[in-house]
Each structure stands twice: as C-alpha cells, then as structure tokens.
RODO-2510 file (C-alpha; in nm, 4 decimals, decimal comma):
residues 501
     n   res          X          Y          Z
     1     x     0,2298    -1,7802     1,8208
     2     x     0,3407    -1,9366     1,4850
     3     x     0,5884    -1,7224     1,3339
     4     x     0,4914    -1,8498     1,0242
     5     x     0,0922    -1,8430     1,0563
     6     x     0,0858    -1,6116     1,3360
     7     x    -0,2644    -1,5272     1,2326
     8     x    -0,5483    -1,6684     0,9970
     9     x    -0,4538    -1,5515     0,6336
    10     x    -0,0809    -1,4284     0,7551
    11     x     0,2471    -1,6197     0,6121
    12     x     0,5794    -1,4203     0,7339
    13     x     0,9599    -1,5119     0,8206
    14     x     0,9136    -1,3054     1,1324
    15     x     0,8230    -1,2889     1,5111
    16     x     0,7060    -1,0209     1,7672
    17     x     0,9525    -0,8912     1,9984
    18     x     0,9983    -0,5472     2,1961
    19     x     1,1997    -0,3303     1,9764
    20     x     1,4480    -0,1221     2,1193
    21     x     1,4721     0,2603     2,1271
    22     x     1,1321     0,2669     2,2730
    23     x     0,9951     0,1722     1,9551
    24     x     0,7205    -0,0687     2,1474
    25     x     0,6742    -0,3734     1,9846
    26     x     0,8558    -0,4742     1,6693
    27     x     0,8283    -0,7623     1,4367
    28     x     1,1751    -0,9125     1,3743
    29     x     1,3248    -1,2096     1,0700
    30     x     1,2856    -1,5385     1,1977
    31     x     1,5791    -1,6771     0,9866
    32     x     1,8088    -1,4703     0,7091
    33     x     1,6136    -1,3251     0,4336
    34     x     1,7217    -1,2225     0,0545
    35     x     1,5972    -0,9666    -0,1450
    36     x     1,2672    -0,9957    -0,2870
    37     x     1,1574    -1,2965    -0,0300
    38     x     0,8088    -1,2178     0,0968
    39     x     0,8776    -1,0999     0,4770
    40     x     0,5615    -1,0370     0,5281
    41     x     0,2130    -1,1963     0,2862
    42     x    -0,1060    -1,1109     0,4059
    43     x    -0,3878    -1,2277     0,2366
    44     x    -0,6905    -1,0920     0,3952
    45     x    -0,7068    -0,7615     0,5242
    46     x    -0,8512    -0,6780     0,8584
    47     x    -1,0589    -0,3996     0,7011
    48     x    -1,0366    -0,2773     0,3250
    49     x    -1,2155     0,0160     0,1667
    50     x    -1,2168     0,2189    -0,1468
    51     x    -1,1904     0,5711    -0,1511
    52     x    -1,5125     0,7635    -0,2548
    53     x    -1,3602     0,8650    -0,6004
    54     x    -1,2962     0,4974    -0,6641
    55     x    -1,5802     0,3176    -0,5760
    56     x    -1,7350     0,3931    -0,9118
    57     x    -1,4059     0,2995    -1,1467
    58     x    -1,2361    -0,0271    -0,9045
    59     x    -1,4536    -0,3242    -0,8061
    60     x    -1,5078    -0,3184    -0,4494
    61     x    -1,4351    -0,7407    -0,4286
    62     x    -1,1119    -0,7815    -0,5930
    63     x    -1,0164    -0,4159    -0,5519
    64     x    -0,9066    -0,3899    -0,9201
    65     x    -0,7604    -0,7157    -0,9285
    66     x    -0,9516    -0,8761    -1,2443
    67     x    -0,9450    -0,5341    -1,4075
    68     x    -0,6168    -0,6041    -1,4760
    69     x    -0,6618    -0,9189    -1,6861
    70     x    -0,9103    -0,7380    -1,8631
    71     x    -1,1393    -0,4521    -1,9331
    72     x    -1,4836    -0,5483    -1,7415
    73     x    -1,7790    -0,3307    -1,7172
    74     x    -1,8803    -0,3098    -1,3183
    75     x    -2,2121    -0,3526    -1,1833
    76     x    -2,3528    -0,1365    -0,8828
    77     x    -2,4510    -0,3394    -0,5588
    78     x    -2,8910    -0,3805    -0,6486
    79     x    -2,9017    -0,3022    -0,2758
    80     x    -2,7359    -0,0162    -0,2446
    81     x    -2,5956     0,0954    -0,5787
    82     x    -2,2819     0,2577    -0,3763
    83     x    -1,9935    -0,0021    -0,4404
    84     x    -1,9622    -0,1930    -0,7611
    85     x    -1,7913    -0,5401    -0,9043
    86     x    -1,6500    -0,7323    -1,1457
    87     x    -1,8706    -1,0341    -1,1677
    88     x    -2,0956    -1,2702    -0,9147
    89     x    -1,7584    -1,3921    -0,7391
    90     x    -1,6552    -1,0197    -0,6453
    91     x    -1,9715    -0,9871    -0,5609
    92     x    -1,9970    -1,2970    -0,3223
    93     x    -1,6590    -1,2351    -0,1689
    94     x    -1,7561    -0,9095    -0,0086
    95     x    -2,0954    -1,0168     0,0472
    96     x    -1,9690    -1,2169     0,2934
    97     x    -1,6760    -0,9975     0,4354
    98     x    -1,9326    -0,7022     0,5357
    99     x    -2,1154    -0,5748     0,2526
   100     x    -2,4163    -0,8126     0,3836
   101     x    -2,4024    -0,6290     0,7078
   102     x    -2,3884    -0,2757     0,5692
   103     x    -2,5947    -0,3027     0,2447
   104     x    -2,8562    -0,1618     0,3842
   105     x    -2,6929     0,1465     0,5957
   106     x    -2,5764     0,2766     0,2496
   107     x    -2,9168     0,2378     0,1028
   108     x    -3,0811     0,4488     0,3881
   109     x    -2,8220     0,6840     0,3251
   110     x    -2,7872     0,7060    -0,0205
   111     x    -2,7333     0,9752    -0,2025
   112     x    -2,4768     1,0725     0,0408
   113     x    -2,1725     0,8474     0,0809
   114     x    -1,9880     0,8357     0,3603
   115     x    -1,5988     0,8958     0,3619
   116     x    -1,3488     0,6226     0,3609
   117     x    -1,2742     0,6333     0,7443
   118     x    -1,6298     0,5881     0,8319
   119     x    -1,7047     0,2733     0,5539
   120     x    -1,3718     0,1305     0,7203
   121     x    -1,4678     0,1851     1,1258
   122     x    -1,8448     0,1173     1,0442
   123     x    -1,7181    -0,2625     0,8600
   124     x    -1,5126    -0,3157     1,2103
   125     x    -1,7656    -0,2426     1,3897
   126     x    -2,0041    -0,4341     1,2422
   127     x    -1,7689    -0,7366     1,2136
   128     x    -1,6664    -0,6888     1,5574
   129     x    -2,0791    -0,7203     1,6468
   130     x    -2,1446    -1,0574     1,4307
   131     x    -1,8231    -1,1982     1,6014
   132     x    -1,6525    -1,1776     1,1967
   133     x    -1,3464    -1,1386     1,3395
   134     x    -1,0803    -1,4112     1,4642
   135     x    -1,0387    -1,3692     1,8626
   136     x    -0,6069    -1,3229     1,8073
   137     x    -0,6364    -1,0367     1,5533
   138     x    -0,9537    -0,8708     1,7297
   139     x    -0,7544    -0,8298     1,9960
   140     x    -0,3998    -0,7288     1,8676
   141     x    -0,6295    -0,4603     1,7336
   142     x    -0,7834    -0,3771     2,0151
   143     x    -0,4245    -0,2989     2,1905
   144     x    -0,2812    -0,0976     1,8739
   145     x    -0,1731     0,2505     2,0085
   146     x    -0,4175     0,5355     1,9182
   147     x    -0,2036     0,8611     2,0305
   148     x    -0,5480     0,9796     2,1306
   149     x    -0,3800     1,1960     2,3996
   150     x    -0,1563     1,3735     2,1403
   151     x    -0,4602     1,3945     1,8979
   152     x    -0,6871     1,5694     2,1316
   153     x    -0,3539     1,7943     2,2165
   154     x    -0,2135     1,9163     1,9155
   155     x    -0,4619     1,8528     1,6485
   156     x    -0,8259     1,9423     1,7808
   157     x    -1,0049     1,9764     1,4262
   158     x    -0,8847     1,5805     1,3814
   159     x    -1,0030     1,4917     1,7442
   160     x    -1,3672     1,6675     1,6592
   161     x    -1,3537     1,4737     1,2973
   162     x    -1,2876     1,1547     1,5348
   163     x    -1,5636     1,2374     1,7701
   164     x    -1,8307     1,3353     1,5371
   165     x    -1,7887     1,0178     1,2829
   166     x    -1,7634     0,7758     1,5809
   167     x    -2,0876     0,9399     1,7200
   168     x    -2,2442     0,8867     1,3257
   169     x    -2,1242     0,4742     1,3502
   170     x    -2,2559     0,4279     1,6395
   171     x    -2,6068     0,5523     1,5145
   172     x    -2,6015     0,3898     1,2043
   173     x    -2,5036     0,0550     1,3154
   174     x    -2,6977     0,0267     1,6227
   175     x    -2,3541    -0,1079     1,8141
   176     x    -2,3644    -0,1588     2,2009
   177     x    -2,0135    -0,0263     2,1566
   178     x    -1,9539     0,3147     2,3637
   179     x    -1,8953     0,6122     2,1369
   180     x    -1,5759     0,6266     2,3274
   181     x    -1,4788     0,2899     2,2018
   182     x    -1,5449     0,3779     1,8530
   183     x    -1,3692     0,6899     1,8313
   184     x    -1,0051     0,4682     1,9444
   185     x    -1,1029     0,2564     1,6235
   186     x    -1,0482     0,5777     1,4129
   187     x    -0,7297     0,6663     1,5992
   188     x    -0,5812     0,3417     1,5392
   189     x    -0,6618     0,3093     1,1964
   190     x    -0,5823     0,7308     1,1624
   191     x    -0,2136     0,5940     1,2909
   192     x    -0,2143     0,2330     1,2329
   193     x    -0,3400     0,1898     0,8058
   194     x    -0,1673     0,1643     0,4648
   195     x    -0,2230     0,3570     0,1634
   196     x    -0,4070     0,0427    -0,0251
   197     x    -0,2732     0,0601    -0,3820
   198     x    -0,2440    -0,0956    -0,7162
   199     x     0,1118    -0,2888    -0,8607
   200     x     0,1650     0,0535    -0,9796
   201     x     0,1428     0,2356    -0,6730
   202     x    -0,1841     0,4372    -0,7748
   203     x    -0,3711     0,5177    -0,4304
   204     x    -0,7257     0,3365    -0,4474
   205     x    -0,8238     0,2948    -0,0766
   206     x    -0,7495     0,2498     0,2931
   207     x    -0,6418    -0,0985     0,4541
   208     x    -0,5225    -0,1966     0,7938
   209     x    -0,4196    -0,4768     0,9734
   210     x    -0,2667    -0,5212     1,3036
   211     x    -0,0237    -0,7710     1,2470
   212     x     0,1705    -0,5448     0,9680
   213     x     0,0856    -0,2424     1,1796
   214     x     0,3233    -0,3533     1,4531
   215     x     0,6186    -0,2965     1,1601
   216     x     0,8059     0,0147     1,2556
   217     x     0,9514     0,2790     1,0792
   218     x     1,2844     0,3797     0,9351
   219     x     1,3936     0,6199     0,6721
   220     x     1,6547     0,3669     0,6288
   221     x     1,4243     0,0731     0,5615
   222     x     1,5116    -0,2593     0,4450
   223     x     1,1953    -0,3545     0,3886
   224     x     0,8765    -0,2236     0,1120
   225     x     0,4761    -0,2523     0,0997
   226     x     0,2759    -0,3626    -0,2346
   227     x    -0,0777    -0,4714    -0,3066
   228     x    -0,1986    -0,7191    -0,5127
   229     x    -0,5932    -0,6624    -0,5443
   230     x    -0,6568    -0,7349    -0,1431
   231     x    -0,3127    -0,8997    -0,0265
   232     x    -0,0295    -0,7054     0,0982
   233     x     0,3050    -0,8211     0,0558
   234     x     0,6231    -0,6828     0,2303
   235     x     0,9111    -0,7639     0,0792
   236     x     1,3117    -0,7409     0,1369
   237     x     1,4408    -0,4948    -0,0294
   238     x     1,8029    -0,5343     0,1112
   239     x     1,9534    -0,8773     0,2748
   240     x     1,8270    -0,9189     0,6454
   241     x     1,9525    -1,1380     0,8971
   242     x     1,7985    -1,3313     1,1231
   243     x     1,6885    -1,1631     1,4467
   244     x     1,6978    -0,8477     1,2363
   245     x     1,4332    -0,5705     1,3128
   246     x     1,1864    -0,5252     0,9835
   247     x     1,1677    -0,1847     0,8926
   248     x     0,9842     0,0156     0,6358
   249     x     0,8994     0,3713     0,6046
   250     x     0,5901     0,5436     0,6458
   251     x     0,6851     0,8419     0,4684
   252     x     0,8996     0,9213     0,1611
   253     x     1,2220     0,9100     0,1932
   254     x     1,3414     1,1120    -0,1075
   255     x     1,2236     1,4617     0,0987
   256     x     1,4633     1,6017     0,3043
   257     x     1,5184     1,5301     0,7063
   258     x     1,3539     1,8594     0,8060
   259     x     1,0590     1,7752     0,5836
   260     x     1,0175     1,3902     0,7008
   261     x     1,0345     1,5337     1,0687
   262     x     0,7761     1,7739     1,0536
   263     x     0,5597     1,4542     0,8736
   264     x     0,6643     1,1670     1,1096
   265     x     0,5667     1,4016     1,4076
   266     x     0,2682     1,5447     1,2784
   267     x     0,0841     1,2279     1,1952
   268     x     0,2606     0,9725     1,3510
   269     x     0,3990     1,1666     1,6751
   270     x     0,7889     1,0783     1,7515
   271     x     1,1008     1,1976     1,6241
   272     x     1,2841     0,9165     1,3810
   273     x     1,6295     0,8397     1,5490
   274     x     1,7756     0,6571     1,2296
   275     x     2,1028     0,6441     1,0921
   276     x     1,9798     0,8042     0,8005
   277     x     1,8528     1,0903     0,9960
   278     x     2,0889     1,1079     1,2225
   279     x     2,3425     1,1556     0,9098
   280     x     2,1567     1,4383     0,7628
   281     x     2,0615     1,6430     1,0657
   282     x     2,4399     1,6970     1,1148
   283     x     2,4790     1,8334     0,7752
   284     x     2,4645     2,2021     0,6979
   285     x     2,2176     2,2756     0,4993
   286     x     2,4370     2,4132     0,1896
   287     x     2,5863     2,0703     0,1363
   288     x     2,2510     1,9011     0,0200
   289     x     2,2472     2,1585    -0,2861
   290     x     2,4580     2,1443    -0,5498
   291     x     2,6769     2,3680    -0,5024
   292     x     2,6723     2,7105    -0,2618
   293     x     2,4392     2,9366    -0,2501
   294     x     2,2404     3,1544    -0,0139
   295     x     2,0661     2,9104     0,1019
   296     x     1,7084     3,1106     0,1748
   297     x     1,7310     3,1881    -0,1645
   298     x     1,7574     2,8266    -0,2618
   299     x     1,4727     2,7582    -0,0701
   300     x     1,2429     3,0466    -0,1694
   301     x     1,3073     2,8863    -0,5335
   302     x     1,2042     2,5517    -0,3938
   303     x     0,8654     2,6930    -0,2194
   304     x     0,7712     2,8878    -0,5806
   305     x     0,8338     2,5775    -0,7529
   306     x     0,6184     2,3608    -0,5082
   307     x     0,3062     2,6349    -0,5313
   308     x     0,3499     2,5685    -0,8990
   309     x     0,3487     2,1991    -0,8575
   310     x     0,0621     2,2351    -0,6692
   311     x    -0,1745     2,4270    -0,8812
   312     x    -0,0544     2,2176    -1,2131
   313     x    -0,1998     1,9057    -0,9881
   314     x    -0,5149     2,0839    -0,9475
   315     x    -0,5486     2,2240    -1,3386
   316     x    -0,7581     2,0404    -1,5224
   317     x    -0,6255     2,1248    -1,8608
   318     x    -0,3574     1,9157    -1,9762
   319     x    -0,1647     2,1922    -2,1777
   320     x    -0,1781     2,4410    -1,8557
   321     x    -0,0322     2,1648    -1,6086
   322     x     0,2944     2,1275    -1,8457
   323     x     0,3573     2,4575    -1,8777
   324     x     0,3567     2,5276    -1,5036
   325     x     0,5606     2,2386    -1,4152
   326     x     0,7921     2,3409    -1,6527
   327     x     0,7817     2,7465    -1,5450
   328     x     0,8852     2,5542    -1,1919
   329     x     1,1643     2,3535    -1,3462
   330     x     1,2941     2,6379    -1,4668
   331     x     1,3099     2,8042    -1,1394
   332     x     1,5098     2,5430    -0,9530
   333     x     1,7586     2,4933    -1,2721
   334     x     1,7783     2,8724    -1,2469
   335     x     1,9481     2,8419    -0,9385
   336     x     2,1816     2,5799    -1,0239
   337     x     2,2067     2,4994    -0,6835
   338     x     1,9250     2,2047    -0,6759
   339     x     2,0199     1,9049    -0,7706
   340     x     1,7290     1,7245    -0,9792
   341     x     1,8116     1,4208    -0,7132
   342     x     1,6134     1,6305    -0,4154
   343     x     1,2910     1,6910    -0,3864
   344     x     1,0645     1,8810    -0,5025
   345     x     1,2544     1,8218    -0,8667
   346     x     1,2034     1,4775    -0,8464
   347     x     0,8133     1,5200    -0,8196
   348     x     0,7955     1,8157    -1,0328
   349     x     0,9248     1,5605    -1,3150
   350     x     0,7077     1,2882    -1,2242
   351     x     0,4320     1,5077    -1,2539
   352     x     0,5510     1,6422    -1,5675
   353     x     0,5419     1,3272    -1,7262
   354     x     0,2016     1,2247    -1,6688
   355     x     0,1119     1,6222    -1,7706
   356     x     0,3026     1,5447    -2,0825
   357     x     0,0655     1,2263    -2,1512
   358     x    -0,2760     1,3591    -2,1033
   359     x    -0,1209     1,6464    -2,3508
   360     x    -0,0877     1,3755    -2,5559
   361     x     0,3154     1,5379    -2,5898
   362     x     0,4656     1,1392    -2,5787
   363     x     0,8226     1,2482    -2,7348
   364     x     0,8576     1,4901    -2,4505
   365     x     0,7450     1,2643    -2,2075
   366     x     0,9873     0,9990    -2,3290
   367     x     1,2801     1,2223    -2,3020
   368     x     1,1714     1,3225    -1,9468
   369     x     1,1228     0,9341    -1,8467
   370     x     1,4651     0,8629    -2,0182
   371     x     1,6217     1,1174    -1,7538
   372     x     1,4423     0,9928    -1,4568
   373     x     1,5555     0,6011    -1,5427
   374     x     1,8966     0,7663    -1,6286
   375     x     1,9891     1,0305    -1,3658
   376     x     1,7152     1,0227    -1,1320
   377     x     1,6396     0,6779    -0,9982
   378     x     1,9617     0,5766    -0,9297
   379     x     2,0459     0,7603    -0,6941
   380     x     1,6659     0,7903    -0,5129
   381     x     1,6640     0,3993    -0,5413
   382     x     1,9807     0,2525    -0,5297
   383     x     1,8254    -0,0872    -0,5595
   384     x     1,6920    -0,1670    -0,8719
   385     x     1,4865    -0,4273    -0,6961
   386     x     1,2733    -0,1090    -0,5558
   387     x     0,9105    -0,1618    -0,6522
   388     x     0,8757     0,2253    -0,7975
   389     x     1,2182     0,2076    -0,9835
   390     x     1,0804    -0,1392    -1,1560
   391     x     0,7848     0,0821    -1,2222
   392     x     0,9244     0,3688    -1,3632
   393     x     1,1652     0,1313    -1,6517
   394     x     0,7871    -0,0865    -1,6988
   395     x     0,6752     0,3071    -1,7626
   396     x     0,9451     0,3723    -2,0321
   397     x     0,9185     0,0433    -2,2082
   398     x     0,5823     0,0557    -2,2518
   399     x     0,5768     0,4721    -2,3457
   400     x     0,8549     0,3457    -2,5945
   401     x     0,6185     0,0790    -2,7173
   402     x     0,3701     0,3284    -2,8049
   403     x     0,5979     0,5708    -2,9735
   404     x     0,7232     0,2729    -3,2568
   405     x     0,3846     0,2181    -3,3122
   406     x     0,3465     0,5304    -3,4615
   407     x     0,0465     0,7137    -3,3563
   408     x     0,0704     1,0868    -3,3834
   409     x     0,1545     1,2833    -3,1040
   410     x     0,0486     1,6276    -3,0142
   411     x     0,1897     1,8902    -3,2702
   412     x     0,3422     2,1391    -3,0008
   413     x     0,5113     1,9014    -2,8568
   414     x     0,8579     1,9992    -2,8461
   415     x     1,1108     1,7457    -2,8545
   416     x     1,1900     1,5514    -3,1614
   417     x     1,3661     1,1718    -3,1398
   418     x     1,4075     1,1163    -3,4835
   419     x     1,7660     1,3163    -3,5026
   420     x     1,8690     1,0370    -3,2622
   421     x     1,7657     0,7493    -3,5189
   422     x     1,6404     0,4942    -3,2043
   423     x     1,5937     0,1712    -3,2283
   424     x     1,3315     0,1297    -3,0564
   425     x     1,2671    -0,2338    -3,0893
   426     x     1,6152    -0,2761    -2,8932
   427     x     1,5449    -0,0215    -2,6542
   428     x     1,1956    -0,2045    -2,5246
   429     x     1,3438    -0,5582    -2,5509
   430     x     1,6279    -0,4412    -2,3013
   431     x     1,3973    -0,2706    -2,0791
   432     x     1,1675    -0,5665    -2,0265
   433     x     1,4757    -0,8392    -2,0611
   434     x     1,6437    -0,6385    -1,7294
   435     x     1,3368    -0,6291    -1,5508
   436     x     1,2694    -1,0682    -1,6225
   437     x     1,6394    -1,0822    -1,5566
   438     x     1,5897    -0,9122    -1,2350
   439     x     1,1951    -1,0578    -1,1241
   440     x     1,3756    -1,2896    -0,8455
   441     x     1,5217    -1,0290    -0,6149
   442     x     1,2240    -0,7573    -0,7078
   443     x     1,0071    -0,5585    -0,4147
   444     x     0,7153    -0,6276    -0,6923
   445     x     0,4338    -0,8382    -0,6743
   446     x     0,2854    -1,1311    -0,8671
   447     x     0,0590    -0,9339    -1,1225
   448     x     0,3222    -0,6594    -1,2434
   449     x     0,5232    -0,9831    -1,2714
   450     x     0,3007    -1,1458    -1,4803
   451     x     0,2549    -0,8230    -1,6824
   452     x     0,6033    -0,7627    -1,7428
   453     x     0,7087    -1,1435    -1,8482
   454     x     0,3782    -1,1489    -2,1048
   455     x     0,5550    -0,8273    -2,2466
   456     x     0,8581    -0,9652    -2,2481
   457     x     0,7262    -1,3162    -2,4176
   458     x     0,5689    -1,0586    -2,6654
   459     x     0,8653    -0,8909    -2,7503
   460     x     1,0966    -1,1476    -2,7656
   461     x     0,8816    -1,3636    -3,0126
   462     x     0,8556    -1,0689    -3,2640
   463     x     1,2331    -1,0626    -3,2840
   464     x     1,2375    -1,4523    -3,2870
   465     x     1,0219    -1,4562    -3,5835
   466     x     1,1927    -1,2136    -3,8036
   467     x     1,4938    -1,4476    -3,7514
   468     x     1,6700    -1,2445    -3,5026
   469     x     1,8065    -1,3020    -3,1005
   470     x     1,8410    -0,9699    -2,9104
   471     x     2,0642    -1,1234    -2,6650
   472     x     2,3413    -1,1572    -2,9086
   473     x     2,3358    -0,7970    -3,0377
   474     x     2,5306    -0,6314    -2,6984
   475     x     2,7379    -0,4199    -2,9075
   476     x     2,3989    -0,2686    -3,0597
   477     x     2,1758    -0,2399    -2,7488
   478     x     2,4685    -0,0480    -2,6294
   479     x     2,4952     0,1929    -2,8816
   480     x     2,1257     0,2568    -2,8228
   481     x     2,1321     0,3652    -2,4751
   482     x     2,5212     0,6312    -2,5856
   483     x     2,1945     0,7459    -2,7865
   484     x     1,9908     0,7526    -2,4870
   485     x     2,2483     0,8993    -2,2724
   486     x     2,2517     1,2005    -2,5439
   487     x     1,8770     1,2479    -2,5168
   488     x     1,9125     1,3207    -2,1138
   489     x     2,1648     1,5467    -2,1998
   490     x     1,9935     1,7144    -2,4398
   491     x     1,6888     1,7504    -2,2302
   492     x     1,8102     1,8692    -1,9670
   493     x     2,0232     2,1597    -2,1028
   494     x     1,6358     2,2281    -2,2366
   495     x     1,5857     2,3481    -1,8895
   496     x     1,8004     2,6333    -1,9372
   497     x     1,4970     2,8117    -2,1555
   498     x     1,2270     2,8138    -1,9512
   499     x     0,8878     2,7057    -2,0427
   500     x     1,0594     2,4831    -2,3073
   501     x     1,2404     2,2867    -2,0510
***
C-alpha cells in the first residue's frame, strides 16, 4: 500500500502501523512534517450526507462549496424534491455518487425524510450493492471496529435506534445484506465519522471514511480536521517527525479531564492515557480555578451557568439569549474563582457573541470578540496556526469591517467605542495582514484562504490608493491595539454588574 495514494482519491505523508498502548491500528508520518503540510487530503468521501436541517439551505453536490463564491438560489432534486443544488454539475456529481440509486426511495417516502444516519447507511448500502465502491476501501470498512458489544451493554436505547433503522434499510433498499450486517454499518459510522463542516467550522452533515478513521485520538493532538465542500484535509498543527503517530482529538479539548472522560468513554468507549490527561488527573481540583475556593461551590456556579447557556441556545429571541448568557457570566465572575480560560466561560462568550449579532448589538459584540482574540485564544490555542483561532481574528476583522462602515446598531446596545477613537482601518488591515503573513503554517483550508487574501487584496488597495502603506505605520498599528488592550479591560470589569456584563 502506497503511502502516498494508499487509496483512490487519498494523498497523505503517512502509513498504517499498529499503534501502541493498545490503540489498534494507527496511521503514522512517512517522512518529517511542518506545520500546516496536508498530513492527510482526502478528496472523496466514502459516504457524505447533509443533516435534515440543511438539506434545504447547502447544496447536496458541492456541500456548500460554490455557495461560497456566491449567493446561488438551489433547486430541489425533480425526482425527489428532498436534496437540492447549485447548478447541473452539483447535480451530476451526486447523480452519479448515489443519488441515482436512492432518488426514488426518497420519493416513495416523501414527506417524511429520513435522518442523517439512515441517508448515510442506506448510500453504503446501496453502493456496496452496485459494486460503487473500490475493493481496498470496501474492505478497510468492512474491518472498522463497531463496539457493538459495548453498545448493546451500556447504551440499549442506541442499540434499539441501530436495530430498528438497519431493519428500515434493509426494506427500503431491497439489499441481500443481513439486517445483522447493516446494523455494524451504523456502529461503525456511530464510532468511526466526522462532524462534516464548513471552513468555518459550522456543522452541516455527517462524513466517514475508513482511511482517516484509523487516526487515533489524543487530547494532546498534533494534528486538526477541516472541510472544504467534500474534501477533508488533516493538517499539522505542530512539527511531526517521521515515524511519528498522527493524532487528533475527537473531542474538545478546552473542557476539563473529568468532562472529556465521561465523553471519550461514553461514545467512543476507552479511557485516554495522554500526557495531557495524565497531567491533569493528578491535579487537585482547586488548582484549575483561579484562585481557592470551595470547590462544590465553584462548580454549582459552573452547572447554573451551563443551564443558562443551554436555554439561551434554545431561545429564539435574540434579546432573551444575551441577557441569559450574560446573567451566567455574571455568575462565574461572581465567584472569581473561574478563570474565563475554562470552560464553560469560553462557550458562554462564544455564544454571547453570536447572541449579540442576531441582536443586532455589533459594539458589544466587538468588545466581546476583542477579549476572546486578546485573553481567550491564546491560551485555548497556543498555535495561532489553529484553524478556530484563524477563525475567530477572520471573525473580528470582518465584525470590525462592518462597524467603519457605519450602519446603525441596535440602540440598547451597551458598549460605546467611540471614547476609544479606533482606527479602524488599521485595526482590519493588521488582522487580515497577520493572518496572509501566517497562511503557510495555517490548520486552514484552501477557500478561507482564498477568502482571507481577497480581503486582504481589498484592504490593502484602499490604503494604496489614498497614497498610504500600512506596513510602515508600526508605531500606529501599535497604539491601536494599547487601545484595544483597554477595551478588554474595560469589558471585562463590565462583568462585575451583572446583566450588563
């Protein structure tokens, strides 16, 4: 097997070896690998779907791909007017994936649509049955581990979901395939898939693939997923050497070790052995906070803030979302004892800023993005290469874009800029020039790349034209961001009065 074209439609820098620890099998660097090298570049999935809520908003061809470029008005499949596309192309490209062999199942059925798990085993299935599928990745599939011991032990309702869709693909495809069979395909994938997202890291769908299911996991991962449309790309996000097990996580890292324990075993079923873990299971609990405190205290605060996060997610009113996520702010800065490094702070501001958008509140939500670029990031992503970090200063440039433009923002909102007297011209240009500066060694891939350089292009002509060169005005871009670092400061003292936080 290649290590470079292991499989059709797979380019990596690695090769399959056991892994040690009794990790199974591992994929591990073929040669030494930088920082923002493509480990891993996939560029057809295995099996791809939307999730329901998308199929009507994200073309089911390109998976969002040409939306990107532009603003396109989808068309509904004239067969089954369930999934929808960009153009003829789109169209044609999953015509001849699977939507040819399904059309027709989703028809009979429609109304209803069936959930993401069942569109994904029913295209396998299917493909599996009109030989679709390349002998070599067919059967690395076939020999992915399912857990369906542990399933059918510790989590019956997802064994009976398991058992009653693989009974429903079996009847609507008319497979030979034994129900048994059918119900491994939605363990593996249940065990085995990726979140399929955009650049940004929006959830659209469900994808798998069993060569980049055989990478295993570590909180203390050197290596990071993306999507572009229907290609996955993992990427270095640290140097590796060759021989070097690829690692990347499967949860999120910024939660606690008690809280990506209880995850890793309850979906995935083992116990992470990292050094990372293995460094914070030996610390006492009190010396993750800030600074002592009764510690079930601390943590009552943190389980009031999270039911607060929770029902602000679910609120449907802008206005009502920010003013619970900022009652649970409130709660953990009332404490003083968590840090807004650990979780949940560092959701509960994420959250807050997109709250702060749909209320149309874009000052506020500029002074919380300034804080998370400032104080938060950082330290949850040392490496500014990190794909969500790049995202997060793309965020602020372009929410700083919108504010010098001038359109009104909402009238409660509560934090004014102008007493700082930005410049915000400076402030976007050295957002986007870091982020071009940095695009070499970046976890991102090609399209926010793209993106960010046409910004970039954009800004950097303006200034050109008016007779001016950004990158000889240091002394002034740094006098913008002592500005900037006031605004954090500012903000965050906000949190000592409550709902105004």
């Amino acid at each position: 097997m290649s290590s470079s074209n292991p499989l059709p439609s797979v380019h990596t820098k690695t090769t399959l070896h056991p892994a040690p620890g009794g990790m199974g099998t591992g994929l591990f660097a073929t040669s030494d690998i930088n920082p923002g090298q493509d480990v891993l570049h996939i560029k057809s999935p295995f099996v791809a779907v939307l999730d329901t809520p998308r199929l009507d908003d994200t073309c089911s061809g390109c998976f969002g791909r040409k939306q990107m470029e532009e603003t396109r008005t989808l068309r509904a499949c004239t067969g089954c007017h369930i999934v929808k596309y960009c153009d003829k192309t789109c169209q044609a490209k999953d015509w001849k994936f699977a939507h040819s062999l399904e059309c027709s199942i989703f028809e009979n059925l429609r109304p209803r649509i069936l959930p993401n798990s069942v569109r994904a085993v029913l295209r396998i299935v299917l493909r599996h049955d009109r030989q679709k599928y390349d002998s070599r990745g067919l059967d690395m599939f076939l020999k992915l581990e399912t857990h369906a011991r542990e399933i059918r032990d510790l989590n019956s309702e997802q064994w009976e979901r398991i058992l009653l869709s693989a009974k429903a693909v079996k009847e609507y495809s008319g497979t030979n395939l034994k129900e048994e069979t059918i119900s491994t395909f939605f363990a593996k994938l249940d065990i085995n898939s990726f979140n399929l997202t955009t650049p940004f890291y929006d959830r659209i769908g469900l994808y798998a693939h069993p060569f980049a299911a055989l990478i295993n996991h570590s909180c203390d991962y050197n290596c990071i997923t993306g999507f572009d449309g229907d290609e996955l790309f993992v990427k270095a996000i640290q140097p590796i050497k060759a021989d070097e097990q690829i690692f990347i996580s499967y949860v999120d890292t910024s939660n606690p070790y008690n809280v990506r324990q209880k995850e890793l075993a309850r979906r995935y079923y083992f116990d992470c052995q990292c050094s990372k873990c293995q460094t914070e299971s030996s610390l006492p609990e009190e010396q993750t906070l800030a600074r002592p405190i009764d510690v079930s205290a601390a943590e009552a605060a943190e389980e009031k803030a999270k039911v607060l996060m929770a029902s602000a997610t679910a609120d449907d009113v802008p206005s009502r979302s920010v003013a619970k996520l900022k009652s649970a702010i409130y709660i953990l800065h009332k404490t003083s004892a968590c840090p807004i490094t650990r979780q949940p702070y560092v959701s509960l501001r994420d959250e807050l800023i997109v709250s702060l958008l749909s209320a149309q509140q874009f000052q506020s939500a500029f002074a919380q993005a300034v804080i998370r670029y400032l104080r938060v990031d950082p330290v949850i992503y040392p490496q500014f290469a990190h794909p969500i970090r790049q995202l997060h200063v793309w965020a602020l440039a372009k929410l700083a874009i919108h504010i010098s433009q001038g359109i009104d923002t909402h009238q409660e909102d509560p934090v004014s800029l102008q007493k700082f007297e930005l410049n915000f011209g400076l402030i976007i240009w050295s957002l986007l020039a870091r982020l071009v500066e940095k695009e070499r060694e970046a976890c991102t891939v090609p399209r926010f790349r793209e993106m960010v350089r046409a910004a970039y292009n954009e800004v950097h002509g303006e200034f050109i034209a008016n007779g001016l060169d950004p990158a000889m005005m240091t002394e002034d871009i740094k006098r913008e961001w002592e500005k900037l670092e006031g605004l954090a400061d500012e903000a965050l003292q906000n949190a000592s009065f409550g709902e105004q936080a």
